[in-house]
VMD Tcl script that builds the backbone (N, CA, C; Angstrom):
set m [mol new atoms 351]
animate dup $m
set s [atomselect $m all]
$s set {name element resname resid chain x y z} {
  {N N UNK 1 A -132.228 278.006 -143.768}
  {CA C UNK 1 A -130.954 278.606 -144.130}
  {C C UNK 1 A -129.838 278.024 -143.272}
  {N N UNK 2 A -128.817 277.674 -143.928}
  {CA C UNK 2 A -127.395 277.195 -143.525}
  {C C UNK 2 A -126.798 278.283 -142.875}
  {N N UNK 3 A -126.075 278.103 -141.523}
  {CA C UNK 3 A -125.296 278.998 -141.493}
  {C C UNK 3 A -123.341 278.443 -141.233}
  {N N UNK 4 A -122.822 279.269 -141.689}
  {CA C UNK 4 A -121.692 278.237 -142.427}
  {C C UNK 4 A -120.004 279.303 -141.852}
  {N N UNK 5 A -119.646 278.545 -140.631}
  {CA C UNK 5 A -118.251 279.371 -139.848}
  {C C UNK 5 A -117.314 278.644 -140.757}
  {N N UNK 6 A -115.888 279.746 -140.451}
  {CA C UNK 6 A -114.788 279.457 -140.665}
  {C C UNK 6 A -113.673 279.363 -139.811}
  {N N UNK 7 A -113.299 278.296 -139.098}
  {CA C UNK 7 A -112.043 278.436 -138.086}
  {C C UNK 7 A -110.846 278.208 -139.194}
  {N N UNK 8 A -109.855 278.829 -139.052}
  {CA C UNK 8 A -108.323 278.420 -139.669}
  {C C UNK 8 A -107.792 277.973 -138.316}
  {N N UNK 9 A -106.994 276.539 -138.744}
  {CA C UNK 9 A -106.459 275.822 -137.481}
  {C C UNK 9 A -104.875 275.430 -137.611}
  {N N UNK 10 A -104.476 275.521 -136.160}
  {CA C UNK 10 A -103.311 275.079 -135.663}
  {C C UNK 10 A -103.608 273.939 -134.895}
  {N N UNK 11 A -103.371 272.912 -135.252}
  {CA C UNK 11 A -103.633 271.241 -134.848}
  {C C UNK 11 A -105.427 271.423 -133.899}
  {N N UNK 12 A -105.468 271.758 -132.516}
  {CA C UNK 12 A -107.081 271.682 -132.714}
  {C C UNK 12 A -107.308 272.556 -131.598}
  {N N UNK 13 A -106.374 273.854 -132.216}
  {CA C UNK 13 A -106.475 275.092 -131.633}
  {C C UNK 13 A -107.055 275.909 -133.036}
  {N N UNK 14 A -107.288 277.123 -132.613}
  {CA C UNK 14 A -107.054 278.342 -133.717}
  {C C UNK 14 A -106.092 279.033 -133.658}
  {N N UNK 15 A -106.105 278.898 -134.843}
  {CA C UNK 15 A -104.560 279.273 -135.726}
  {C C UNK 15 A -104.315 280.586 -135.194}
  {N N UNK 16 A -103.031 280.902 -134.937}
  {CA C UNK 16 A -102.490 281.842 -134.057}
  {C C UNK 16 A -102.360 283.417 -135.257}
  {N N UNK 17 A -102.395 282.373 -136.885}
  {CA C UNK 17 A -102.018 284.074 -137.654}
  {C C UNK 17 A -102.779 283.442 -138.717}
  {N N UNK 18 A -103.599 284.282 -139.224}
  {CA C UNK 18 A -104.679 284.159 -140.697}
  {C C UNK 18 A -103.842 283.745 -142.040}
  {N N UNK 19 A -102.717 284.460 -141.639}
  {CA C UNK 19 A -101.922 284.585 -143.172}
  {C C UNK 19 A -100.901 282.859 -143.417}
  {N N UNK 20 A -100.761 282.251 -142.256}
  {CA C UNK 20 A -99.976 281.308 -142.472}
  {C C UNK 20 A -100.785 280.132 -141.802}
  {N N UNK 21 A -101.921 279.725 -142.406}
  {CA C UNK 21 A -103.182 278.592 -142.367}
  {C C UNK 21 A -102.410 277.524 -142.933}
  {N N UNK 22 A -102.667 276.213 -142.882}
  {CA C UNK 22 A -102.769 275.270 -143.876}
  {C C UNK 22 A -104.015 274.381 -143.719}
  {N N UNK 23 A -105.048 274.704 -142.782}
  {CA C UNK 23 A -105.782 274.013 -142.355}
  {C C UNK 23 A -106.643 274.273 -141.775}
  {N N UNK 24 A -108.016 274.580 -142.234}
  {CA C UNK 24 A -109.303 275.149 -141.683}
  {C C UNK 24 A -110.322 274.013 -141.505}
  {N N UNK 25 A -111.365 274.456 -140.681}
  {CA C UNK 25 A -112.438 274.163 -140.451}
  {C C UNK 25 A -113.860 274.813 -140.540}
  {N N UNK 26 A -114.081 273.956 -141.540}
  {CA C UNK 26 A -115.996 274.420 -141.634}
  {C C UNK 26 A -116.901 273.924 -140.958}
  {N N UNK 27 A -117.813 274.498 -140.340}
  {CA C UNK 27 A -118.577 274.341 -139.780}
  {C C UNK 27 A -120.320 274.492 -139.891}
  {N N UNK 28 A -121.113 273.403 -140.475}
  {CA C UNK 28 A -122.577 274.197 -141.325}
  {C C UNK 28 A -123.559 273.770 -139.681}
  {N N UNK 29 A -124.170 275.213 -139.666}
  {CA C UNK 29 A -125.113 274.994 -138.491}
  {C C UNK 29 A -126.837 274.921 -139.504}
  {N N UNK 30 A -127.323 274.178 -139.257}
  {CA C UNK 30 A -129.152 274.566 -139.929}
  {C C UNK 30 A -129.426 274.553 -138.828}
  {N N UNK 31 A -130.742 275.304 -139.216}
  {CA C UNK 31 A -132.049 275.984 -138.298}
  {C C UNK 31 A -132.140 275.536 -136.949}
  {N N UNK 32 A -131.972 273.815 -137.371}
  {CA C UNK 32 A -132.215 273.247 -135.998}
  {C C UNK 32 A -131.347 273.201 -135.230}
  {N N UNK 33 A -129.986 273.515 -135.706}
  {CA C UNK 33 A -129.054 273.702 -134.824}
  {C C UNK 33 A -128.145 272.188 -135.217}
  {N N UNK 34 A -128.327 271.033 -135.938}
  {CA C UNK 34 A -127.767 270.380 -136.395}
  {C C UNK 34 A -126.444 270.714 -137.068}
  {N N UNK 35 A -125.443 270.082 -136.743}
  {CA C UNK 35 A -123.908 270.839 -137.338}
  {C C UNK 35 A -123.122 269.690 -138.234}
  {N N UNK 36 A -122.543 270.189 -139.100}
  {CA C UNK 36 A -121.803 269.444 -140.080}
  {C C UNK 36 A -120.120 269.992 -139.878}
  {N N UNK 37 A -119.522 268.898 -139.935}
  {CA C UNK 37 A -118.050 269.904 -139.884}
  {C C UNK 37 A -117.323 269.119 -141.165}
  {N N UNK 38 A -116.314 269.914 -141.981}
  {CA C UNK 38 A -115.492 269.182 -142.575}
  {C C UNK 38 A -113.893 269.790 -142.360}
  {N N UNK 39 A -113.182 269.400 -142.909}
  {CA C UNK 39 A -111.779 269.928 -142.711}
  {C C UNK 39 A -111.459 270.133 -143.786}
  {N N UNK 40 A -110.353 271.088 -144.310}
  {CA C UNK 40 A -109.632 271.381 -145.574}
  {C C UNK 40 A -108.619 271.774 -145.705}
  {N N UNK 41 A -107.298 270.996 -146.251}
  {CA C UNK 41 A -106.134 271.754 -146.022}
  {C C UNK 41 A -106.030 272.228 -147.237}
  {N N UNK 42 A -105.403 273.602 -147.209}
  {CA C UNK 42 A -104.883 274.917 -148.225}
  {C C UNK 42 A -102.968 275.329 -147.682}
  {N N UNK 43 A -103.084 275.791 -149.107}
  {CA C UNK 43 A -101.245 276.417 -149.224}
  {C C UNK 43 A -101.589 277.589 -148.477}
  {N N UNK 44 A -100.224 277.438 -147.957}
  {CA C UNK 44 A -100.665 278.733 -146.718}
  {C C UNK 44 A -100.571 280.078 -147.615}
  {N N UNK 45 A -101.401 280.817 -147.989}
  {CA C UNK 45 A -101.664 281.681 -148.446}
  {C C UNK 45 A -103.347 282.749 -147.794}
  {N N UNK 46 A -103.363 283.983 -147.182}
  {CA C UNK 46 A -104.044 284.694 -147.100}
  {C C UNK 46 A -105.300 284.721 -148.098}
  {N N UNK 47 A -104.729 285.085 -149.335}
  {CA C UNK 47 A -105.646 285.408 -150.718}
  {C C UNK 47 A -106.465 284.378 -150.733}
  {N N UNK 48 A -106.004 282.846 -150.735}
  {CA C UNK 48 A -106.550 281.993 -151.143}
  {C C UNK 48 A -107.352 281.363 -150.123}
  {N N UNK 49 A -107.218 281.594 -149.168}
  {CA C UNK 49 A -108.137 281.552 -148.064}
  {C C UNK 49 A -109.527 282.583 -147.891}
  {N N UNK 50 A -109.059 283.658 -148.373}
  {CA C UNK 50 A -110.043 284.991 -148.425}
  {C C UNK 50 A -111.163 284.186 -149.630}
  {N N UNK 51 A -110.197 283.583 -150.747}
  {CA C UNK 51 A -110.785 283.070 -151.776}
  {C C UNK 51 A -112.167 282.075 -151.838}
  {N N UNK 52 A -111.846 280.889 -150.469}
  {CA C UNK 52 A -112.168 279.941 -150.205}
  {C C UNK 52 A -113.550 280.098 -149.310}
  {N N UNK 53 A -113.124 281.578 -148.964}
  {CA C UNK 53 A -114.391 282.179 -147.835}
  {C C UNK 53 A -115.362 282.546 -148.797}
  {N N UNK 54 A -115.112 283.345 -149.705}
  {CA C UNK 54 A -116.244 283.723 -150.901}
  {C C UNK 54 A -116.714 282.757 -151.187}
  {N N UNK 55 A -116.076 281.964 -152.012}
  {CA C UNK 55 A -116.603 280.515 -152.782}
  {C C UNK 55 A -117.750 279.424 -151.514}
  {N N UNK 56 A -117.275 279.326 -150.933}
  {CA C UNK 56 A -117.868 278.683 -149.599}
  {C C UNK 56 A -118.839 279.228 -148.850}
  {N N UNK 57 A -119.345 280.809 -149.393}
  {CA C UNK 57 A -120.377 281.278 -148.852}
  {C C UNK 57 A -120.717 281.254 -147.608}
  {N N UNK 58 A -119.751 281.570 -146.301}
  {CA C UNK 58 A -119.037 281.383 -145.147}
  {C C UNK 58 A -119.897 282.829 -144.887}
  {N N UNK 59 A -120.243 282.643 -143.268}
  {CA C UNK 59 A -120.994 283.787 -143.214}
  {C C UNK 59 A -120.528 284.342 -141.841}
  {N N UNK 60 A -119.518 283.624 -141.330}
  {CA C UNK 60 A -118.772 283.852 -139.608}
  {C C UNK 60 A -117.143 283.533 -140.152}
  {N N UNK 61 A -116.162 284.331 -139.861}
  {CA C UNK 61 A -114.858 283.882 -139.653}
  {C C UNK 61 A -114.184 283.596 -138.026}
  {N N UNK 62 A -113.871 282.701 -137.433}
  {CA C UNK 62 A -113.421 283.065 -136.449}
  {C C UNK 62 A -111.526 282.566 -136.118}
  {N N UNK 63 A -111.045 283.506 -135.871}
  {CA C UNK 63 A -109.904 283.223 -135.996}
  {C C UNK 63 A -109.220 284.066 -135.371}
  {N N UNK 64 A -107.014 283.934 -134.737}
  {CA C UNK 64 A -106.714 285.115 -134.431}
  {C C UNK 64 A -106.159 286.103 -134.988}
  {N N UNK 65 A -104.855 286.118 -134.970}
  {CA C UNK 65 A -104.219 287.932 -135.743}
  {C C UNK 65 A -105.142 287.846 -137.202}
  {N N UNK 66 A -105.367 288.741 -137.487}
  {CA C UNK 66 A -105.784 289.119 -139.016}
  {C C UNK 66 A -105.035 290.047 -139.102}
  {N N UNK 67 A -104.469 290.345 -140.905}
  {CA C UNK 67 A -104.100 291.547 -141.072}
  {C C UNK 67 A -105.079 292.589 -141.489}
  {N N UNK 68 A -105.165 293.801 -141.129}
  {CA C UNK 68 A -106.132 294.850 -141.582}
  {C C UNK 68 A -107.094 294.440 -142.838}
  {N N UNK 69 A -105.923 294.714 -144.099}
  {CA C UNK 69 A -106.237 294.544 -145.340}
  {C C UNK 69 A -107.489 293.223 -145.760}
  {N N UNK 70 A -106.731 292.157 -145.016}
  {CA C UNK 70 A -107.994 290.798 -145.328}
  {C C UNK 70 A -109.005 291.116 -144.172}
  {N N UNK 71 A -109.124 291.629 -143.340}
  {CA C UNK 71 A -110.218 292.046 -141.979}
  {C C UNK 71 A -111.225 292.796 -142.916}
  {N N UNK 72 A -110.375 294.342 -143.387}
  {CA C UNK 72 A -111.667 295.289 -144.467}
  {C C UNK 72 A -111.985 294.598 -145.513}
  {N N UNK 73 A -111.201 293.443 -146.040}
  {CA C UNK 73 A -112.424 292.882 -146.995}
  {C C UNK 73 A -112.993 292.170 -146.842}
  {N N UNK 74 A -112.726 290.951 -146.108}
  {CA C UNK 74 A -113.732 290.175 -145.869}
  {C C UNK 74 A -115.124 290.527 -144.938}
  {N N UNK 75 A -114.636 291.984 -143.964}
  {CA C UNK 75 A -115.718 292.519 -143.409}
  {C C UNK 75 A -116.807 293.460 -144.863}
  {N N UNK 76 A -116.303 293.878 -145.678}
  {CA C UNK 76 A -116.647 294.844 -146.667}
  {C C UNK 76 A -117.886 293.420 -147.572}
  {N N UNK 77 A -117.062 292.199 -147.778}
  {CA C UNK 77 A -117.711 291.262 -148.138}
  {C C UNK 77 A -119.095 290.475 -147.476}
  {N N UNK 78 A -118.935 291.474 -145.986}
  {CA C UNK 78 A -120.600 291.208 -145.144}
  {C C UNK 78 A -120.165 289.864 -144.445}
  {N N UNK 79 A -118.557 289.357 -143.635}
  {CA C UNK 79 A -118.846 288.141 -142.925}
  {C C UNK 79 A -118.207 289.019 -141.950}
  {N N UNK 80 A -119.329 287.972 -140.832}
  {CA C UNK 80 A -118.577 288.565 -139.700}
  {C C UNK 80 A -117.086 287.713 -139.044}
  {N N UNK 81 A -116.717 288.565 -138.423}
  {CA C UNK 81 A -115.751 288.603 -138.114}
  {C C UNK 81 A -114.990 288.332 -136.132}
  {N N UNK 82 A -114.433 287.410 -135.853}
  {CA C UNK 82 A -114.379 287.595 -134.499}
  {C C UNK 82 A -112.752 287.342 -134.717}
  {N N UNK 83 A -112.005 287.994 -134.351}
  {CA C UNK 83 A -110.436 287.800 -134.554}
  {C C UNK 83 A -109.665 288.203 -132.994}
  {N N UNK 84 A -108.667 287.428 -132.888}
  {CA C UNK 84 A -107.972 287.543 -131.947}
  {C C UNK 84 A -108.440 286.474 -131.056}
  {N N UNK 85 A -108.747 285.526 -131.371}
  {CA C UNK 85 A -109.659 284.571 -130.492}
  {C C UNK 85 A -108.478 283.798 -130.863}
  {N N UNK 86 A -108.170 282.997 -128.746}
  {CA C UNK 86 A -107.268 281.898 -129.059}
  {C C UNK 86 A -108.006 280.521 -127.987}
  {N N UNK 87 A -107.939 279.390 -128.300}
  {CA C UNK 87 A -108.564 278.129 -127.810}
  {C C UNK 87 A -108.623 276.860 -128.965}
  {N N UNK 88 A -109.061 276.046 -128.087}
  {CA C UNK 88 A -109.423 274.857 -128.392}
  {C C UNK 88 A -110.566 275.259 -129.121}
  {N N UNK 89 A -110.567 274.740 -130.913}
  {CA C UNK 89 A -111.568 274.998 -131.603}
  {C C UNK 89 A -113.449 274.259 -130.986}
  {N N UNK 90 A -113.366 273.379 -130.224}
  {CA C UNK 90 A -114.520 273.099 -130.079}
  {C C UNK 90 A -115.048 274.200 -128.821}
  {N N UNK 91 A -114.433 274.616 -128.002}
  {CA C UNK 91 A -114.397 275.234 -126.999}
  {C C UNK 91 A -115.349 276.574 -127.521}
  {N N UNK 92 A -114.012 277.359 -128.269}
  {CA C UNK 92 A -114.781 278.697 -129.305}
  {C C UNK 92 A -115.864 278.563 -129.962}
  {N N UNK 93 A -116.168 276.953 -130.352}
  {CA C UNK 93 A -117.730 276.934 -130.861}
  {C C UNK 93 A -118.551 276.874 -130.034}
  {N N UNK 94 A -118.606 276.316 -128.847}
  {CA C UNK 94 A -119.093 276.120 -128.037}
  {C C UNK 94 A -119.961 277.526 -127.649}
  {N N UNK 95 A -119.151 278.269 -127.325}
  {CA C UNK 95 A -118.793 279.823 -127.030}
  {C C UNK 95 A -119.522 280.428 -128.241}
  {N N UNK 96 A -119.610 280.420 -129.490}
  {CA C UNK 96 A -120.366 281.353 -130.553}
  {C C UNK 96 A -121.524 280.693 -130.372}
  {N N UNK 97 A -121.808 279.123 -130.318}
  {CA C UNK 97 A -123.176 278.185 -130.399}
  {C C UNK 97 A -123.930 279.396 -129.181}
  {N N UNK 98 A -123.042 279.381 -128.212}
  {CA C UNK 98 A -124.613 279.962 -127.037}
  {C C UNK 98 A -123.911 281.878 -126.788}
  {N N UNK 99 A -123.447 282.231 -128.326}
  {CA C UNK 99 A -123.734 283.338 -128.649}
  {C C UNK 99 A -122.985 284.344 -127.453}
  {N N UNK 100 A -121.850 283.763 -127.059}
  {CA C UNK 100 A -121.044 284.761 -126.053}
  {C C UNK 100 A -119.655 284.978 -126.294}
  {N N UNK 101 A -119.321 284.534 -127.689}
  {CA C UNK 101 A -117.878 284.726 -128.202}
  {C C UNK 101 A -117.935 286.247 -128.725}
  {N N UNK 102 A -116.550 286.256 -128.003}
  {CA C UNK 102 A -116.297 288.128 -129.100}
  {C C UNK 102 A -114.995 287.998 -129.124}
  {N N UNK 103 A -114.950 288.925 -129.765}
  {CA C UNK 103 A -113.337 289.270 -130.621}
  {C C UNK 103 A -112.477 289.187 -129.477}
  {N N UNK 104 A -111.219 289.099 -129.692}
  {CA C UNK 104 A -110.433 289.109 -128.306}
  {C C UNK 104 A -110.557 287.776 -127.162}
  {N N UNK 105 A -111.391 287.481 -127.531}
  {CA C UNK 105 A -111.508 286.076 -126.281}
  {C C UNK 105 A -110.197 285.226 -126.043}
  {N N UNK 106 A -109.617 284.899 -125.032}
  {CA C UNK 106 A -108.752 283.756 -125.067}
  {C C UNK 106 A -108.891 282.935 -124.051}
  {N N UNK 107 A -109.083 281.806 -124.773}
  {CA C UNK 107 A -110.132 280.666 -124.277}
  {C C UNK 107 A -109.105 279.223 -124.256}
  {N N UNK 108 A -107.751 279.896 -124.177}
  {CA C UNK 108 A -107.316 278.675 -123.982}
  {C C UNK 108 A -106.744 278.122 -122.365}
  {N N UNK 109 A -106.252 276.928 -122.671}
  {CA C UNK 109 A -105.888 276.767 -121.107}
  {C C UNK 109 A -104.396 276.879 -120.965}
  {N N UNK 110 A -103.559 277.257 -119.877}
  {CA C UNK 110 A -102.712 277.319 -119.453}
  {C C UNK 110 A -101.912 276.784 -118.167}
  {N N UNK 111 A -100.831 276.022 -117.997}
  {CA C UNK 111 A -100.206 275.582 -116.741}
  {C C UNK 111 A -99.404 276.219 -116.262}
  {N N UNK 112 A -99.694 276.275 -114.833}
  {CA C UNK 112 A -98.941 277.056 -114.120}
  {C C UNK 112 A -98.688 276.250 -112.831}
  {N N UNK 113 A -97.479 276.085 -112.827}
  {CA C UNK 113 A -96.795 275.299 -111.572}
  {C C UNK 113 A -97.578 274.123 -111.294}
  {N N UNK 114 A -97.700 273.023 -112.382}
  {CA C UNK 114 A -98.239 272.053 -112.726}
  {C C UNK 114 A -100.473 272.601 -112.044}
  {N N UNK 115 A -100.938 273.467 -111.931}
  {CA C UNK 115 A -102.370 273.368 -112.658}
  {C C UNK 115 A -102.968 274.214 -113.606}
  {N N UNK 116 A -103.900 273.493 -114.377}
  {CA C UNK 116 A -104.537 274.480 -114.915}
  {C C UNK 116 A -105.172 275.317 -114.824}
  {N N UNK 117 A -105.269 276.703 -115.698}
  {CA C UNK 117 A -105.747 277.663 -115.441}
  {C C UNK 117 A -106.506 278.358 -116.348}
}
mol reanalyze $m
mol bondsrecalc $m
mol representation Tube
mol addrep $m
């Protein structure tokens, strides 16, 4: 069995709001842990993204703000869900791969008085 994430992206972060995507990432993990990624750009539209998750048989969303409304259905639709997550998309996979991502995470980096933090 495939298992098959959804990041919505802001250049090669995650996208800061669900509803204004133009550009996601799939991600297919098999058994062995072998990963496939492709990219897809969409009109920034919510619906049609919700759309793209059904059709695509997507079984993880990870992404940040969601609005309620697309959260209860796509949760009602049985995917899970990790929202409010902000980083570097390989980072956050990194992070779900060894199964320690949760909702709320922010995983990105920040400068402060020239270091990072």
């Amino acid at each position: 069995m495939m298992h098959k994430i959804i990041i919505p992206l802001y250049m090669d972060d995650v996208a800061p709001r669900f509803d204004l995507v133009t550009e996601v990432l799939i991600i297919m993990v098999s058994k062995d842990n072998s990963v496939e990624k492709k990219a897809m750009v969409l009109p920034r539209s919510a619906e049609k993204l919700c759309h793209l998750i059904i059709l695509e048989n997507i079984n993880t969303l990870i992404c940040g703000a969601i609005e309620d409304e697309y959260y209860q259905f796509l949760a009602w639709k049985k995917i899970t869900i990790f929202d409010a997550v902000s980083g570097a998309w390989p980072v956050v996979f990194e992070k779900w791969m060894d199964k320690s991502l949760t909702s709320g995470d922010i995983l990105s980096q920040r400068q402060i008085e020239g270091k990072n933090v």
